[in-house]
Structure formats: C-alpha cells, structure tokens
BABA-880567 format. One record per residue (C-alpha): x, y, z; residue in three letters; residue number from 1. Coordinates in steps of 0.2 Angstrom, whole numbers, plus 2048, in hexadecimal, padded with zeros to 3 digits. Example, Ala and Ser with C-alpha at 12.3 -4.5 7.8 and 13.67 -1.06 7.14 Angstrom:
BEGIN
{{83E,7EA,827},ALA,1}
{{844,7FB,824},SER,2}
//
This chain:
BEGIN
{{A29,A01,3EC},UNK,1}
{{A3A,9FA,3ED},UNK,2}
{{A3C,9E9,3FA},UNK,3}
{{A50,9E2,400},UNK,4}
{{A4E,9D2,405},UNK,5}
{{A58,9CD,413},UNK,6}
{{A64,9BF,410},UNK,7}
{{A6B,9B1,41D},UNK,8}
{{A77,9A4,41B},UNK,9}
{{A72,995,417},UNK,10}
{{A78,980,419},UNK,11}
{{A8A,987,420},UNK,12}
{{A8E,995,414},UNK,13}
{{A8A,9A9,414},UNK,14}
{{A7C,9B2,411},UNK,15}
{{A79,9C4,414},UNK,16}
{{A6D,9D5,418},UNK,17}
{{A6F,9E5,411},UNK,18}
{{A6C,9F8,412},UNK,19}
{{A74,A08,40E},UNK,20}
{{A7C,A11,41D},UNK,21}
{{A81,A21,417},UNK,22}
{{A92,A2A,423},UNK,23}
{{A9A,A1C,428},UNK,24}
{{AAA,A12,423},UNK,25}
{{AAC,A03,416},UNK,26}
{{AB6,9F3,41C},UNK,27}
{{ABF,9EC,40C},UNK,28}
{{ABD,9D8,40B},UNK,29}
{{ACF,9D0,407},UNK,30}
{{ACC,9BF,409},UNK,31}
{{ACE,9B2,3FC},UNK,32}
{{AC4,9B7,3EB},UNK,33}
{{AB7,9AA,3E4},UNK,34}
{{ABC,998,3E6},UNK,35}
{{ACF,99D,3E6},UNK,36}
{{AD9,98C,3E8},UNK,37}
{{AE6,989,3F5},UNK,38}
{{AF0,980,3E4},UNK,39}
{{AEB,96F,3E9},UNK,40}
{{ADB,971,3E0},UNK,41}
{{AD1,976,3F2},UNK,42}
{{AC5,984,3F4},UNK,43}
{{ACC,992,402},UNK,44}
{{ABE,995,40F},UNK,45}
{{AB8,9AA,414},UNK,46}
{{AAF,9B2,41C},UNK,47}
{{A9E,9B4,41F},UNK,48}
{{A90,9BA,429},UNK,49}
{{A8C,9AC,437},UNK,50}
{{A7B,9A5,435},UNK,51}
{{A77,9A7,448},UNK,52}
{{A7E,9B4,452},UNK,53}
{{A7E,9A5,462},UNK,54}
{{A76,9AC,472},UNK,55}
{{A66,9AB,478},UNK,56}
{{A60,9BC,477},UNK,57}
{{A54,9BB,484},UNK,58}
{{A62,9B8,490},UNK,59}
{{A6B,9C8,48A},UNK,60}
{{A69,9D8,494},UNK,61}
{{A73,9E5,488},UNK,62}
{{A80,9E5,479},UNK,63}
{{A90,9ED,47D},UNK,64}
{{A9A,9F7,46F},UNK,65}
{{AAB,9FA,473},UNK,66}
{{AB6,A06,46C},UNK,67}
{{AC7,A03,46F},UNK,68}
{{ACF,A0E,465},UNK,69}
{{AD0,A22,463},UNK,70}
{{AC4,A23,455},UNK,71}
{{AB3,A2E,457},UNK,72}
{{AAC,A2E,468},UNK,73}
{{A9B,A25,469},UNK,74}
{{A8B,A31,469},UNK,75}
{{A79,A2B,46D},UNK,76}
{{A68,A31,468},UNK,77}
{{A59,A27,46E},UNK,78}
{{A48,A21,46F},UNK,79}
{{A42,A12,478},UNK,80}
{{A4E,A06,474},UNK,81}
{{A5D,A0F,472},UNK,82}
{{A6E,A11,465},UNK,83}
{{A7C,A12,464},UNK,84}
{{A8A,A1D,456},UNK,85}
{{A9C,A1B,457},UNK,86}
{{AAE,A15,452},UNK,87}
{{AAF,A01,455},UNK,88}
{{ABF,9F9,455},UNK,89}
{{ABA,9E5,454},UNK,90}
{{AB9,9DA,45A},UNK,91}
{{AAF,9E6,464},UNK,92}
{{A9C,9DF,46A},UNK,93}
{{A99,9D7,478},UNK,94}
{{A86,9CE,480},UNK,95}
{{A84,9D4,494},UNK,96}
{{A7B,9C5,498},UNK,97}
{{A6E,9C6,4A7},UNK,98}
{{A79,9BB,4B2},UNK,99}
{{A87,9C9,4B0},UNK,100}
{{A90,9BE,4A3},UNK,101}
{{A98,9CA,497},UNK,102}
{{A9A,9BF,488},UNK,103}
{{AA3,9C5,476},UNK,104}
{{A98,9C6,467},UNK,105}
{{A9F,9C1,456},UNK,106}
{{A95,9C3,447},UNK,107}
{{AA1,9BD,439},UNK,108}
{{AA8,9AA,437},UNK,109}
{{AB1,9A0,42A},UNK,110}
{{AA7,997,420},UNK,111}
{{AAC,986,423},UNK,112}
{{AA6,98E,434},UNK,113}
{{AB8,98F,43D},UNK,114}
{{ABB,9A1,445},UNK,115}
{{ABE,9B0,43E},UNK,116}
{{ACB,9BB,441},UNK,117}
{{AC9,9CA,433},UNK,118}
{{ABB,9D2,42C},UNK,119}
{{AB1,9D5,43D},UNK,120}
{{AA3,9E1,437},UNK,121}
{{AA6,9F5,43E},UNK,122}
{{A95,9F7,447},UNK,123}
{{A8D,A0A,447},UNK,124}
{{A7E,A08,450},UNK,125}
{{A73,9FD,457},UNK,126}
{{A60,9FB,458},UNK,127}
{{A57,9EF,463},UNK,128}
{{A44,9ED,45F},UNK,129}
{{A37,9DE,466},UNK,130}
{{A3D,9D2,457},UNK,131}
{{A4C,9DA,44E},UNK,132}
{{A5D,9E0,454},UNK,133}
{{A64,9EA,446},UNK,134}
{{A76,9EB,444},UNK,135}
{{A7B,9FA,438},UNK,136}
{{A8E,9F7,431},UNK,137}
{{A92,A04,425},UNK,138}
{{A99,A00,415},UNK,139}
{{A9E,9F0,41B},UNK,140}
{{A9E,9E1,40E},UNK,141}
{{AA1,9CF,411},UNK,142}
{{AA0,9C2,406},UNK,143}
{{A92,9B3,402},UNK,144}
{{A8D,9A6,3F8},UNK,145}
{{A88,9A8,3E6},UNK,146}
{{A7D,9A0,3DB},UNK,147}
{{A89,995,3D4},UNK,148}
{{A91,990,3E7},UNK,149}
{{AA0,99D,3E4},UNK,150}
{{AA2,9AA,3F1},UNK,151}
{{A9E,9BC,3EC},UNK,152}
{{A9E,9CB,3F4},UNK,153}
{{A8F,9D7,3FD},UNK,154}
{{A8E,9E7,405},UNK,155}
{{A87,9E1,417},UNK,156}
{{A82,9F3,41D},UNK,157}
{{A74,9EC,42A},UNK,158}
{{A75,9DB,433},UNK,159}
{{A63,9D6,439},UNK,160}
{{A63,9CA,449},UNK,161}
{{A51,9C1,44B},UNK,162}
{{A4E,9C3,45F},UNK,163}
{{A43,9B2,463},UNK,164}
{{A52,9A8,458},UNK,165}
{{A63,9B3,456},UNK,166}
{{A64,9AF,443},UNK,167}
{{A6B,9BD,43A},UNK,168}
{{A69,9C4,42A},UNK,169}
{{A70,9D1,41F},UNK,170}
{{A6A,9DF,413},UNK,171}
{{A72,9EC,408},UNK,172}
{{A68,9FB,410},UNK,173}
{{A6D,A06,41D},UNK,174}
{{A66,A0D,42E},UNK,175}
{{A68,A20,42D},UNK,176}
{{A72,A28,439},UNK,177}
{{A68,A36,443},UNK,178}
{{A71,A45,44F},UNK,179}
{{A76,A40,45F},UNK,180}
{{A6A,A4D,469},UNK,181}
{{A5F,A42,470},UNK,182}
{{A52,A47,467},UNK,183}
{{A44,A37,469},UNK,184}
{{A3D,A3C,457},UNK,185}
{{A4D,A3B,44D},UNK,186}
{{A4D,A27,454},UNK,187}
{{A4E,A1E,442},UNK,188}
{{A47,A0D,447},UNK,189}
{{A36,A0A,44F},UNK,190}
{{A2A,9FB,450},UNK,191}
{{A19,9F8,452},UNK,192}
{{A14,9F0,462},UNK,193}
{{A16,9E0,45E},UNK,194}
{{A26,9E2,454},UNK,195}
{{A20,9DB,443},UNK,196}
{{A23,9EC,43A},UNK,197}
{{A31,9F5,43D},UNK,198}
{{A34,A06,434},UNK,199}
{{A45,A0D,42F},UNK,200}
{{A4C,A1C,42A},UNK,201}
{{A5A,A18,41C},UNK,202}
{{A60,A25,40E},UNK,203}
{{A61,A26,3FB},UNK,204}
{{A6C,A28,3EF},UNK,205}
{{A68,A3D,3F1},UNK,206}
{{A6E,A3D,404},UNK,207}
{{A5B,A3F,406},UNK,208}
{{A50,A34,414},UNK,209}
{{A48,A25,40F},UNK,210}
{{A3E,A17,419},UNK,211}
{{A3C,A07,417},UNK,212}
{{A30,9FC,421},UNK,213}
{{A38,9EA,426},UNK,214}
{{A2B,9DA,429},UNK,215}
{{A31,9C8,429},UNK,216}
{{A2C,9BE,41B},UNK,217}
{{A1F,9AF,41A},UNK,218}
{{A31,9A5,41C},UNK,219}
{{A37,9B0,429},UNK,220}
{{A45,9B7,422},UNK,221}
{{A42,9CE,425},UNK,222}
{{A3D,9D6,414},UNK,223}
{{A40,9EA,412},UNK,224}
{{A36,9F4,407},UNK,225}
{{A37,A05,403},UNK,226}
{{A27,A0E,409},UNK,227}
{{A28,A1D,3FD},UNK,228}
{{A35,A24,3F3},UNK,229}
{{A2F,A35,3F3},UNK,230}
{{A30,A34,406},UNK,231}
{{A3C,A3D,40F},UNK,232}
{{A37,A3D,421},UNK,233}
{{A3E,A49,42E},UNK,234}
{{A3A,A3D,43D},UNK,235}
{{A2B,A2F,440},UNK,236}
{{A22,A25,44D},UNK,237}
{{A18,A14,44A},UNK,238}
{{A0B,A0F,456},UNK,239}
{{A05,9FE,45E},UNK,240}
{{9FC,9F7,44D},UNK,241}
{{A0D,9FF,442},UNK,242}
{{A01,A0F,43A},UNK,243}
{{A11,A1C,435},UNK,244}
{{A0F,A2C,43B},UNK,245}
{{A1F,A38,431},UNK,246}
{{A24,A49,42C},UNK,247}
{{A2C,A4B,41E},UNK,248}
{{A31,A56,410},UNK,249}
{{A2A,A53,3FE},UNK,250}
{{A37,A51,3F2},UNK,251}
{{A2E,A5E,3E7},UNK,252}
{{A2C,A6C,3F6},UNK,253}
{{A37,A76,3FD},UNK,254}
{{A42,A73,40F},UNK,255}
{{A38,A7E,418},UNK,256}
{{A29,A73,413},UNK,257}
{{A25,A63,419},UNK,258}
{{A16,A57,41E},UNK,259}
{{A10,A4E,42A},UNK,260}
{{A04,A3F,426},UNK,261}
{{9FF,A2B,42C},UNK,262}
{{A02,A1F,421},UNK,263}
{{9F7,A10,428},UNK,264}
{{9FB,9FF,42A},UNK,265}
{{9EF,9F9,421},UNK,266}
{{9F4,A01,411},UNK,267}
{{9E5,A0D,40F},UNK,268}
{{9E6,A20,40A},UNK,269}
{{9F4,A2B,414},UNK,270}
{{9ED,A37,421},UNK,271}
{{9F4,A49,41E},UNK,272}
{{9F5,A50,430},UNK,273}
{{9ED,A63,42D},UNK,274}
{{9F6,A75,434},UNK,275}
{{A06,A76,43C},UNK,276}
{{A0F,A6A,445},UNK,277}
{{A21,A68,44B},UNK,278}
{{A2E,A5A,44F},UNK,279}
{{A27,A51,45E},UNK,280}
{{A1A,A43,45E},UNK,281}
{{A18,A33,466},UNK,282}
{{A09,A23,463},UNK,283}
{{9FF,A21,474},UNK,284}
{{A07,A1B,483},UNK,285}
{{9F3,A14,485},UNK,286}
{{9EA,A01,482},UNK,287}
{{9DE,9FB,47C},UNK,288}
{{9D2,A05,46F},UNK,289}
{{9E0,A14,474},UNK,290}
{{9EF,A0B,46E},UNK,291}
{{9F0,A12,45D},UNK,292}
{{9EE,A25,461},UNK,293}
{{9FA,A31,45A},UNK,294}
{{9FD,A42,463},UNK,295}
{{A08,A51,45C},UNK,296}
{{A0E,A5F,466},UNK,297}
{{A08,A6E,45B},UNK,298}
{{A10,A7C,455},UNK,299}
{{A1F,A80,449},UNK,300}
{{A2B,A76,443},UNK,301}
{{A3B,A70,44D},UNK,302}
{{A32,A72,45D},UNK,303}
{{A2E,A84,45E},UNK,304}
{{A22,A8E,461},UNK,305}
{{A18,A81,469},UNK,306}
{{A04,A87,466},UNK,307}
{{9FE,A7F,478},UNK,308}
{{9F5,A71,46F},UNK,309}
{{9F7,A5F,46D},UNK,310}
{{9F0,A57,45D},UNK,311}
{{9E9,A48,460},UNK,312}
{{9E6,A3A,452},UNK,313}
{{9DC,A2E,457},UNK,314}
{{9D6,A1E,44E},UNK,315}
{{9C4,A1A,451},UNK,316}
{{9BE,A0A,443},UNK,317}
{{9CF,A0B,439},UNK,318}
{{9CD,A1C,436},UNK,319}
{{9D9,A2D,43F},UNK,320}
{{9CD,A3C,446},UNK,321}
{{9D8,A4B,448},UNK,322}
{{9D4,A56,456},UNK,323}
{{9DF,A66,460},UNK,324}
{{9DE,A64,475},UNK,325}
{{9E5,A73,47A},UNK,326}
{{9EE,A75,48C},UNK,327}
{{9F3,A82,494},UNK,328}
{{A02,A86,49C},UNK,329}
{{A0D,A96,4A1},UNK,330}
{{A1C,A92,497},UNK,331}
{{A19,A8D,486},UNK,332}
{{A2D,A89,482},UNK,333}
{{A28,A78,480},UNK,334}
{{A2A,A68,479},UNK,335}
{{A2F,A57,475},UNK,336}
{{A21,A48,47E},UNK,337}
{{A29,A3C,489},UNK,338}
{{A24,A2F,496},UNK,339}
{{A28,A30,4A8},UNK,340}
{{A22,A27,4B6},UNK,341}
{{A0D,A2E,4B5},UNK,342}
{{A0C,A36,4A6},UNK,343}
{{A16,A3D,495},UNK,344}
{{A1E,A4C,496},UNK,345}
{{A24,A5C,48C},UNK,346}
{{A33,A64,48F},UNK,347}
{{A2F,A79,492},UNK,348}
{{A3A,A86,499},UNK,349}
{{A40,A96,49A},UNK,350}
{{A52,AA0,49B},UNK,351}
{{A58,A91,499},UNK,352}
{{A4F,A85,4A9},UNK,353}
{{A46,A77,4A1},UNK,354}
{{A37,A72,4AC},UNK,355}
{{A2D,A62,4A7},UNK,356}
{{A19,A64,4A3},UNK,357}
{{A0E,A55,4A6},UNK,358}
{{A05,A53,492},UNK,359}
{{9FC,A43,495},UNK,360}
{{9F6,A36,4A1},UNK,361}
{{9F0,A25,49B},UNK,362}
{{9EF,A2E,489},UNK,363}
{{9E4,A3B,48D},UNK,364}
{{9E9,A4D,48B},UNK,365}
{{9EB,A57,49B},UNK,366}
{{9E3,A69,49A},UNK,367}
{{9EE,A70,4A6},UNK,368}
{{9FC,A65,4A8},UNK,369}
{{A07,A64,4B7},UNK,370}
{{A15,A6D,4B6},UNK,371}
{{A27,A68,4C2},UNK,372}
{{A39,A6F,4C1},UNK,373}
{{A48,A6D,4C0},UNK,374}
{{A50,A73,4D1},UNK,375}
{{A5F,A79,4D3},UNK,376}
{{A64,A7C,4C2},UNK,377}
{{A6D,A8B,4BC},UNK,378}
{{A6E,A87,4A9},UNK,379}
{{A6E,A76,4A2},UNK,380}
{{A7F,A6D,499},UNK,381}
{{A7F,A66,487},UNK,382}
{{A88,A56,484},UNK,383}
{{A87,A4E,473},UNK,384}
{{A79,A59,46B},UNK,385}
{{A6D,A5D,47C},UNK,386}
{{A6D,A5C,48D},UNK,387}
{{A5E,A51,48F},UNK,388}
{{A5D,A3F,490},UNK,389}
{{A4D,A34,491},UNK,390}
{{A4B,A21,494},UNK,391}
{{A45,A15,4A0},UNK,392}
{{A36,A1F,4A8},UNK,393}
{{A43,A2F,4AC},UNK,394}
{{A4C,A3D,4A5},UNK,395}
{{A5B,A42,4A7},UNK,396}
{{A65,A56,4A6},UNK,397}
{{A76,A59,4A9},UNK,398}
{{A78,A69,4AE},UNK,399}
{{A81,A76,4B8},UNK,400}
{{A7B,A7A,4CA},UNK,401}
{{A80,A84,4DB},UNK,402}
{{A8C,A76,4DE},UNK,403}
{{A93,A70,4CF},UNK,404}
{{A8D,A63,4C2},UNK,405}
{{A80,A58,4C4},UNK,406}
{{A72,A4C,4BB},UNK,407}
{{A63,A50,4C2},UNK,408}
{{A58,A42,4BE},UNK,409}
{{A45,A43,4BD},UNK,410}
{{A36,A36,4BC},UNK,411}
{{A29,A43,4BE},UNK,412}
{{A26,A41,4D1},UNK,413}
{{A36,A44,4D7},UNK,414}
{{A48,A4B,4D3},UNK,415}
{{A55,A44,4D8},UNK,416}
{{A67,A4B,4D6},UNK,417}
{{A79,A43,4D2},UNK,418}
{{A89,A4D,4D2},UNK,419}
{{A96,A4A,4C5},UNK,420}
{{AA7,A4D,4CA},UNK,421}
{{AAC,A5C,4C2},UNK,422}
{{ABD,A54,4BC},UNK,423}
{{AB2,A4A,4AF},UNK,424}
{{AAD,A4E,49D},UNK,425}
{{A9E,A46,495},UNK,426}
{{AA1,A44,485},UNK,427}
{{A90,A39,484},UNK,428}
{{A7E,A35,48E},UNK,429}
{{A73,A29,48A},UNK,430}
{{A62,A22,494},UNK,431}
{{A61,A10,496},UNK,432}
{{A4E,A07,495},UNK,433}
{{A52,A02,4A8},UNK,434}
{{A53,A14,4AD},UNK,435}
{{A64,A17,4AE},UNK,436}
{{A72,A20,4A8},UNK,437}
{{A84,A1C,49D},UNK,438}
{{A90,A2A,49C},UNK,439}
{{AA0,A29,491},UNK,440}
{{AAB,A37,499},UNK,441}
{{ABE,A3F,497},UNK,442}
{{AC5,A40,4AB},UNK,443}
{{ACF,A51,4A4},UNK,444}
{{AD9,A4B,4B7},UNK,445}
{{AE0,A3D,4B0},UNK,446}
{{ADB,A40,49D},UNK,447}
{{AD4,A2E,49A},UNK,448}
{{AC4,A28,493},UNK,449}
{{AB8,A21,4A0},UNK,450}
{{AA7,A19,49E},UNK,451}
{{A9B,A1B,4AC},UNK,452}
{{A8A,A19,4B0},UNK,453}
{{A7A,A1D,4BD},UNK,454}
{{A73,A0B,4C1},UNK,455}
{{A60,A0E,4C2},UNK,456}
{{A57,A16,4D1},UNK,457}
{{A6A,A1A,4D8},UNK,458}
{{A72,A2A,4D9},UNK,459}
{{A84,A2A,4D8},UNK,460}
{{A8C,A2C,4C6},UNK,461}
{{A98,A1B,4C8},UNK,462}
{{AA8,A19,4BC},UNK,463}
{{AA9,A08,4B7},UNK,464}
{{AB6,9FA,4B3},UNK,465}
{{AAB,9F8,4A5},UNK,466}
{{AA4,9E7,4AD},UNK,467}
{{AB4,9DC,4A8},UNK,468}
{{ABA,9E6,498},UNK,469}
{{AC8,9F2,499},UNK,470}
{{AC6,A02,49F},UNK,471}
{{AD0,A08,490},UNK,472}
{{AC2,A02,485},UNK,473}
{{AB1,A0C,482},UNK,474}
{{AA3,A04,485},UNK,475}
{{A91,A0A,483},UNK,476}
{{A82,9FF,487},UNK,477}
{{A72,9FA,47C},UNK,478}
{{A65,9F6,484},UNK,479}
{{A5C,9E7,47F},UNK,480}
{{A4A,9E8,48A},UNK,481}
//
C-alpha cells in the first residue's frame, strides 16, 4: 500500500498536501524561480500555502464559494456534510461566522508572511468532516521549501485544514469528483464517528476509482494511504468505528460485475457481502452495541429492481453476521436509505410520483414500513442530476403541481409546500445539515443569476443579497455542523 504524507509549512516558510483531482484546471505558479535575487544579492519572497488558515472553526457556521465569473455553474451532490463543484474566481472563500460576520478566507501568503495577491488556489469542492476540512484545488501547484531552503514547486491538489487548530496541510492526491444527482452513495468522503479515519475516493493514473484512507500521524500531521490498488469502488460507507463497507469492480472482472465487501478497521480478513445487491447503503443511525451495523437495500445494481429485503450486517464480537429482513410493501420502485425525522427512508414510486417508505426505526427493520406521499404532485422536476434533495432531517422535491412550481418538503410527518416563482430557473439544489435549502437560479424575467435559499423550518423560497456579497456573485454554502 502506498501512504502521501501531508505537508505543512514550517518556522515561516511553505509546506504542502497533495492529491490527484482528476477534471479540473491547473494554476501555473509565475513567481520568482528558486532563490532568484533582486541583483543586490537579496532572495525574492513567493508564495506559499499559509500555515494557518486563521479563524476559529468553531466559531464558523459555513464556507462560502463564490463565483464571480461566467465559468461552470456550481453543482452539488451530498451526503451529511455536503460539497460543493464549480468555477471559482479567487479570491473567492469566505467563513459565515455564527455572529453573522461574513469574513474572507485566504489560503496563500508570501513567505516573509506579507499578503498575497496572485496564486490564490481555484477550489472545486469542499468537504467538511468532524476533524478535517478538505479543500480539493485541481491542478493547482504552489511552491515550498526544499531540502536545501530553496523554494521549489508542488502540485497542491487537496489542502487539509485541522478542525480543533486551523492548521493546513497539503497533499498531491486528489478528491474525485462524483455526478451532481444527489445521489448520497456517490459522496466521496466519509468518516467514522469520531472523525480519526476518513475515507476518500481519488483516481489513478487508468481514470479508475481509488481510495485512500487519511489518519493523522503520531505527530499530527494527516497521512493518506492507499487501501487497495486493485480497488475501484463504485460508492462506500464507513461506520461509527470506520469498518468500510464498498462496491467495487475488480480490476480483472468485467463492468457489469462488481463486489460488495467490509474491510474492517481492525485490519482483519474483508467480508464479501453474498447475492445481489445495488447502489444504496448506509451504517446504523443506532448506539451503542447497534452503531456498527450495515444495511443494504437488496436488489440489482443501480437501484433496481429492489427485491423487498434489507440486508442487514451486523457486528456481534468484531465479527459481521449477514442476514435478509424482508418488508413488504405495494410498490417495490424503491430505493435509496435516508433519515427523516423518525426513521430512514427509501424513496419508491410509480408513473413518476415518488412516495417515501419508513425502512427503519432506531436501526431496526420495519416489516411493513409506513408509507406517505407526495401530495399534489403531477411529475417531479430534475435540476442538476435529480429531483431530490436530502439533508438536515428533510427531503426535498422540486416538482410541477396544479399550480405551478413548488419544493415540497418532507420530514416524514408532515409536508409542507413552497412555490417557486415560475420566472426562476434552478440551475442547482442543495440540502443544508440544518434543514434548509440554497438554490442558484437564472430569473429568465430579468436574465440574471440569483442565489436563494429556504431558512430551515420556513416556507418561502427567499432571494438573497447573498448576506453582504454582491448579488452578481454566486454563492453556494457548505455546511460546517
């Protein structure tokens, strides 16, 4: 197996992290070469990653990325924690501080430690888990320290920002980027409970998936090694101790074949998870002697047909038992396993009208799970790869009614409904971890690009002033909780 140390800058000069994110663009470094002279015999200064990104994350209640030019429109795909793809036009992040502050973010400085003003990294995503904020950048490189004190320069792909300190590091490995469809199992970073392990999915030299699994060191400083080489997951989920559950396609098998297995902490033998199973999993929303359960909607791959039983994976003495619980419902068009208010959920449906089933309650499988629609739907409305969007304890779908548009949000007990004025064109949804919603839109009335956003537990889709950036500007929100 293959590790990438992450690297930090050190007594006042650069020092870096890295990964290889394939699709996005390279930022060419033209500052001074190595220990260029001004011709007074004085070294020039460069840039460099700062060794601190200098805010107290705790305070921080989101990162905003702001594109402010006419490049790609950003697209979301999520899972708990939420990212973010996209054109950035830097200086472009910003901290939304709980106090309402909006303070802007730069990663690079000089390295006599004066500011900045080239070089600003190009962020594609970000990725917020309980110790790490990852921060992929492309191509991007930048230049540090080399052995000899002269600066040299690295490909800076994936700045890692420690949560409890806001030192940042830097790697040469990338975070891959996934379809924006809001598909919760195409997330490509997930951590265990605690946040010690973090799993990522990056790619090799082939195009093909890889992962890498990201620890910190005895010295702190994050470490990524590759888990497998021959391991090209389709999507994975990591439970409360960090056991891997992933489907993948073997690199000596054909496409239409692939694998599901856990590979444990601990290190011990993988689990090869037995008969057919498709694209939706999730680790136990349970405690306790619960919290390391696995369960799989059954069926074929990519969803369909679902076979009406849930596999469960348990672990009993370190050890999975793998056992079918079969429900039953009347539509068995279902899929995906979500949580909403009392329970997680499948999404099931036919001629089009998606219904939610209630799949399990305190991590137990419900025979005959509750079933409650979607009212007043005549056909759902796709926007960046689906119609769906999940997050904070509620889903969302943006569809066509009797009376227009609307976002008819659901937390399994109720439904609540907000219109969307029909002079707006979303070109992207994403589900915050509080429950709510951002929007970037086109008003076709007045052919400008507008953010908007459902505050949690409201129901009015609001435009915003971007909270004191320009309305110009897109902005789209990551959720730090």
């Amino acid at each position: 197996m293959r590790a990438s140390s992450f690297h930090r800058r050190v007594a006042g000069l650069a020092t870096l992290l890295f990964f290889t994110v394939l699709g996005c663009g390279s930022s060419n470094n033209t500052s001074p070469g190595p220990n260029d002279n001004d011709g007074y015999g004085n070294d020039q200064k460069y840039p460099v990653l700062r060794k601190n990104i200098g805010l107290d994350l705790a305070k921080v209640s989101s990162f905003a990325v702001v594109n402010g030019g006419s490049g790609a429109q950003p697209i979301w795909s999520g899972g708990g924690t939420g990212i973010l793809f996209g054109a950035l036009q830097s200086p472009g992040l910003f901290a939304l501080m709980q106090n309402g502050d909006v303070t802007q973010v730069t990663l690079v400085e000089m390295s006599d430690g004066t500011t900045a003003t080239n070089n600003q990294a190009a962020i594609a995503a970000l990725y917020a888990t309980p110790q790490w904020v990852l921060i992929t950048a492309g191509g991007w490189n930048i230049q540090a320290p080399g052995a000899d004190g002269k600066p040299v320069q690295v490909n800076c792909a994936t700045i890692a920002v420690h949560r409890p300190d806001g030192a940042m590091y830097c790697a040469p490995i990338g975070i891959r980027s996934v379809s924006g469809n809001g598909d919760d199992q195409q997330f490509p970073v997930r951590a265990n409970q605690s946040g010690g392990v973090v799993f990522l999915m990056s790619a090799d030299s082939l195009n093909r998936n890889i992962l890498y699994k990201l620890v910190a060191s005895p010295t702190g400083e994050p470490v990524a090694t590759l888990v497998d080489a021959k391991l090209h997951p389709n999507w994975f989920v990591v439970n409360a101790s960090g056991d891997l559950l992933v489907q993948s396609t073997p690199a000596e098998s054909t496409q239409s074949t692939s694998l599901a297995q856990i590979l444990p902490v601990d290190g011990s033998d993988a689990v090869t998870i037995t008969g057919a199973h498709n694209e939706f999993a999730i680790a136990s929303p349970a405690t306790g002697t619960d919290a390391d359960t696995f369960f799989v909607v059954s069926g074929g791959g990519g969803g369909y047909p679902f076979d009406g039983n849930i596999r469960v994976l348990k672990k009993t003495g370190g050890k999975f038992q793998e056992t079918d619980e079969k429900i039953t419902l009347v539509d068995s068009n279902c899929s995906w396993l979500f949580p909403l208010t009392d329970g997680e959920y499948m999404i099931c449906g036919s001629n089009g009208i998606p219904s939610l089933a209630r799949a399990l309650v305190d991590g137990q499988v419900q025979a005959t799970p509750v079933v409650r629609a979607f009212t007043g739907v005549t056909s759902p409305i796709s926007v960046g790869g689906g119609a769906i969007r999940t997050g904070g304890g509620v889903v969302y779908l943006f569809a066509q009614g009797a009376n227009g548009h609307f976002l008819a949000r659901h937390n399994g007990l109720k439904q609540d409904n907000i219109a969307v004025d029909p002079a707006l064109e979303l070109l992207s949804m994403v589900a915050t971890n509080a429950g709510g919603l951002d929007v970037v839109a086109v008003d076709n009335g007045t052919n400008q690009k507008v953010r908007a956003t459902v505050k949690p537990g409201e129901t009015a889709l609001t435009v915003l002033s971007a909270e004191g950036l320009s309305l110009a500007e897109v902005v789209v929100f990551v959720r730090m909780q």
